[in-house]
C-alpha positions as CSV (number, residue, x, y, z in Angstrom):
1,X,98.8,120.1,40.2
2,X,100.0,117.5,37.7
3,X,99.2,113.4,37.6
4,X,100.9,110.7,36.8
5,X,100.2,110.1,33.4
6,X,101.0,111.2,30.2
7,X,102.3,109.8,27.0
8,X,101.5,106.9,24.0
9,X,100.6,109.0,20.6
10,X,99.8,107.1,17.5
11,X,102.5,107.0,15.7
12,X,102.1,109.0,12.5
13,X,104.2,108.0,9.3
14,X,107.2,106.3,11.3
15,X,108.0,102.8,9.9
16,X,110.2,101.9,12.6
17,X,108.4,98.5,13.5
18,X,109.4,99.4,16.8
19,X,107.7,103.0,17.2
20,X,105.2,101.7,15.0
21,X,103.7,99.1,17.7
22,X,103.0,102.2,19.9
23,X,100.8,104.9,20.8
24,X,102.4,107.8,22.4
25,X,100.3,110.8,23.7
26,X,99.8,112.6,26.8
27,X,98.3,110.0,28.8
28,X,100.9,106.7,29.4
29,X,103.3,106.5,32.4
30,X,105.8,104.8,30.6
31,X,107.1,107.0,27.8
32,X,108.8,110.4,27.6
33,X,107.5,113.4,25.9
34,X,109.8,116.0,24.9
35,X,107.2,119.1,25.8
36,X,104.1,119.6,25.6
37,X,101.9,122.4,26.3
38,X,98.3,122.3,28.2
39,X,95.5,124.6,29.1
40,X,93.5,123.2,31.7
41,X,89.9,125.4,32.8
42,X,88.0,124.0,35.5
43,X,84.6,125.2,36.4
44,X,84.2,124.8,40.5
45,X,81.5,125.4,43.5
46,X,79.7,128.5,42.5
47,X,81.3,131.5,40.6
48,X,84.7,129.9,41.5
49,X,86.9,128.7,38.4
50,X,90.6,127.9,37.9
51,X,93.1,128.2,34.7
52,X,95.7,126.4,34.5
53,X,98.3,126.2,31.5
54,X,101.2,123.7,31.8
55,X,104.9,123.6,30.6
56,X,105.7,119.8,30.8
57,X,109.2,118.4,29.9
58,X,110.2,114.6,30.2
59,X,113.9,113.2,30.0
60,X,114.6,109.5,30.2
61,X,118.3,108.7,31.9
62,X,120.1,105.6,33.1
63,X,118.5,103.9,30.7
64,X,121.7,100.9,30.7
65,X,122.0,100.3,34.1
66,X,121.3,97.1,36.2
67,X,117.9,98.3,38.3
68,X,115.5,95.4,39.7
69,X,113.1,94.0,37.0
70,X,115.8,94.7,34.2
71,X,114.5,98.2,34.4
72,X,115.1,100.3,31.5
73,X,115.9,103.4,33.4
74,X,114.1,106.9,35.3
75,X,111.2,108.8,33.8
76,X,111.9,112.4,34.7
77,X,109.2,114.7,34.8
78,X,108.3,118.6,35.5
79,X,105.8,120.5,35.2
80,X,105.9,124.3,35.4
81,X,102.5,126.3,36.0
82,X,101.2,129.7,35.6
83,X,98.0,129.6,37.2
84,X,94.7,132.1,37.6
85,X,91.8,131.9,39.9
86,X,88.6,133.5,40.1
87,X,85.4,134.2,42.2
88,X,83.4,136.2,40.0
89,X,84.0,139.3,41.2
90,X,88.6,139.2,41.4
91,X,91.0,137.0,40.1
92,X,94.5,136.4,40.6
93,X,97.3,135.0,38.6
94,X,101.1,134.1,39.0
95,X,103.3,131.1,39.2
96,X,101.7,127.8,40.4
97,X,103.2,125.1,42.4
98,X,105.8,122.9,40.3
99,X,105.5,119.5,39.8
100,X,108.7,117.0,39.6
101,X,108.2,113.3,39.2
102,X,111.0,110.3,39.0
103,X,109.7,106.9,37.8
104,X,111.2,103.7,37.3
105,X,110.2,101.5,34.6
106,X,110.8,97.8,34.8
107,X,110.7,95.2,32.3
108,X,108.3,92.4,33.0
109,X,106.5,91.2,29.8
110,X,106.2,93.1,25.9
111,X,102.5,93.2,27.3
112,X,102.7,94.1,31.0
113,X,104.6,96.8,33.0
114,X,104.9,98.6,36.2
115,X,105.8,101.9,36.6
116,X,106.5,103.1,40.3
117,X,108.5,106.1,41.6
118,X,107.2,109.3,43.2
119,X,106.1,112.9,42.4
120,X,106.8,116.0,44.5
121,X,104.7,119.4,44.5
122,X,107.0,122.1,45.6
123,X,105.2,125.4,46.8
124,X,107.0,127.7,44.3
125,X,103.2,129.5,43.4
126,X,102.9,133.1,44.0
127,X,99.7,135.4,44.5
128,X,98.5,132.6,46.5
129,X,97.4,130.3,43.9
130,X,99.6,126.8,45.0
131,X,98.7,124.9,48.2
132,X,101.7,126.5,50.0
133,X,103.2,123.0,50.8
134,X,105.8,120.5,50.2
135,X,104.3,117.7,49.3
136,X,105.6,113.9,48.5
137,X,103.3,112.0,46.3
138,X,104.9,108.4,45.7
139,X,103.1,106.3,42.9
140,X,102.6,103.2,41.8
141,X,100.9,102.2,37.9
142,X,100.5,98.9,36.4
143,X,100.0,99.0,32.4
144,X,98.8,96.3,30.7
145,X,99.0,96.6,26.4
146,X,96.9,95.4,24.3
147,X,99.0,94.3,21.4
148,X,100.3,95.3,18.3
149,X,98.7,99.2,17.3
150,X,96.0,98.8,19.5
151,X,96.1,100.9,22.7
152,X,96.7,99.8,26.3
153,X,95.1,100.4,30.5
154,X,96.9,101.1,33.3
155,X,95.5,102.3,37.1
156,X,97.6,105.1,38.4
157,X,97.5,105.0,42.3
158,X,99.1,108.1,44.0
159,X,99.1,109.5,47.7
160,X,99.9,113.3,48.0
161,X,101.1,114.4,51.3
162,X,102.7,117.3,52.7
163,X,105.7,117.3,54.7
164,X,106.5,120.8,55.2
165,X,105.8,124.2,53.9
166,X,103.9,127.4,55.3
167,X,102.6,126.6,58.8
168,X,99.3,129.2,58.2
169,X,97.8,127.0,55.7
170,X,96.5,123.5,55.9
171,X,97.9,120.4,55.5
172,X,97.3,118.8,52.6
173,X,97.0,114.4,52.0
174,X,94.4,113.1,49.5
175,X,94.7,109.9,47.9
176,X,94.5,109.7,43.8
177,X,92.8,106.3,42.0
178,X,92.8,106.6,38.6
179,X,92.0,103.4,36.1
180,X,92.4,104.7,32.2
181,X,92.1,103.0,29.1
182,X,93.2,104.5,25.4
183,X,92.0,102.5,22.0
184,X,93.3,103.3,18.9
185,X,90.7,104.3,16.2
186,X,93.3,104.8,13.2
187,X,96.6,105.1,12.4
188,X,96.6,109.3,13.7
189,X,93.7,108.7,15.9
190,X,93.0,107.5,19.3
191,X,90.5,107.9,22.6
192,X,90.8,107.5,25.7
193,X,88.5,106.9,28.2
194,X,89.2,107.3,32.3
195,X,87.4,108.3,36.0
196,X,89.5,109.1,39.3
197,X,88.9,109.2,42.8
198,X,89.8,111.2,45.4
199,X,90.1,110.9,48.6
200,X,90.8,113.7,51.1
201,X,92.5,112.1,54.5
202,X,92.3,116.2,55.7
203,X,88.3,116.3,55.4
204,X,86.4,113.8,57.0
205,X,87.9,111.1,54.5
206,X,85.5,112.5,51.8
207,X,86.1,110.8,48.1
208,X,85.0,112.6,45.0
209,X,84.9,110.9,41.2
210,X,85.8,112.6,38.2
211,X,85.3,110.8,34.6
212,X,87.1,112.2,31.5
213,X,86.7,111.4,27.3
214,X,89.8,112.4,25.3
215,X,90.3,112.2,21.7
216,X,93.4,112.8,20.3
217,X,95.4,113.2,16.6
218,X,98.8,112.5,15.4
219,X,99.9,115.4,13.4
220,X,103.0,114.3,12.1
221,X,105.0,111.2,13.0
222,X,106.4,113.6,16.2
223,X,103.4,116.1,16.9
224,X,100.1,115.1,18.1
225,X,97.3,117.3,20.1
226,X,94.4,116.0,22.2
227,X,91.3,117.7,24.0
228,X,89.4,116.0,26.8
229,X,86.3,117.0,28.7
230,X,85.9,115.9,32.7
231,X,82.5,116.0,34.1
232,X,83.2,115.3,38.6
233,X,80.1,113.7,40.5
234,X,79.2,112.0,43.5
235,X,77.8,114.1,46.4
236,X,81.4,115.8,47.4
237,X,82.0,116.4,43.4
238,X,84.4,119.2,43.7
239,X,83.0,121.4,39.9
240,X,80.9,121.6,37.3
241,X,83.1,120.5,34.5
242,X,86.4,120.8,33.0
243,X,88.0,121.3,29.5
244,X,91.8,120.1,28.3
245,X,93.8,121.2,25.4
246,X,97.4,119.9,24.8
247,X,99.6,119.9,22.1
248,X,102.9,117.6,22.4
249,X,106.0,116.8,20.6
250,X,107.2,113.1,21.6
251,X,110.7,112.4,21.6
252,X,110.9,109.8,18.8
């Protein structure tokens, strides 16, 4: 349900030289975000179309102690989803499958990082609208910045697999490629452009590409909001398109 990334806003009015050398939104695996709320509609195959709207929280902990790469501490992450399907003719709505992620983020260089951990997807969704599966989705994302108020890239690489969970529905593995790149246009502004592959291990090893454009705004030093279009292709594209609204409040 949820991805790796998120996080690196502009900065608004802070002039914390610190602060000030970053940009926070939705989007880099390496900071927390205190919530933030999304509304994710994808168009699919046919008459078939999917809402999702996300409650994400992030917490940052251990932050002192003596991990390998003098790591500054975990990246805690949920997401909680409320989720509603449709086929044209019924839909269905209720609790999606929630998503917990634990990273660890080393320090290598002021201009290069890597932030590995894993993700879980446990099947909490009711009216049938989660995968019905535990799943372990271990992660791996190297993040290269660009310098002082600029932006930054990373490639998110993540395997979802499910170990356990209803034995009437299918098994779930699919492998997630996603390189990402965010510039900053202004002080408040920002883009960010990205594509993703997937791969499903469960279907004849099929890959399908997704490419995304997000622009986003700092509305105060703390708030920000971003919207994003994805267009999938490639012959087993899984929709038509899809459309991304979040608003966030970052933790400093």
């Amino acid at each position: 349900m949820a991805s790796l990334g998120s996080l690196l806003a502009a900065p608004g009015l802070s002039q914390d030289p610190v602060i000030a050398d970053e940009i926070r939104n939705d989007t880099d695996p390496t900071k927390p975000v205190l919530l933030s709320l999304r509304d994710e509609y994808y168009s699919l195959r046919g008459d078939l179309w999917q809402n999702a709207f996300i409650l994400r929280a992030d917490r940052f902990v251990l932050g002192n102690v003596g991990l390998p790469g003098k790591s500054r501490g975990f990246l805690l992450r949920a997401d909680v989803p409320v989720v509603t399907v449709g086929d044209g003719q019924t839909t269905r709505t209720g609790l999606g499958d929630l998503y917990a992620q634990a990273l660890v983020i080393p320090r290598f260089h002021k201009s290069f990082t890597i932030a590995w951990g894993t993700g879980m997807v446990i099947p909490t969704a009711t009216n049938s609208v989660g995968g019905g599966k535990l799943q372990l989705a271990p992660a791996v994302a190297p993040v290269v910045f660009f310098g002082r108020l600029k932006g930054f890239a990373f490639v998110k690489v993540q395997d979802f697999i499910s170990v356990a969970g209803d034995a009437d529905r299918p098994d779930i593995h699919y492998l997630l490629i996603t390189p990402t790149i965010l510039w900053r246009l202004t002080r408040f502004w920002w883009i960010v452009a990205d594509s993703e592959s997937r791969t499903d291990w469960e279907h004849g090893d099929t890959t399908s590409f997704r490419s995304g454009f997000q622009i986003g705004r700092m509305i105060t030093p703390r708030f920000g909001i971003w919207v994003k279009s994805e267009i999938p292709w490639g012959p087993h594209r899984l929709g038509s398109w899809t459309l991304k609204l979040t608003a966030f409040w970052t933790r400093y």
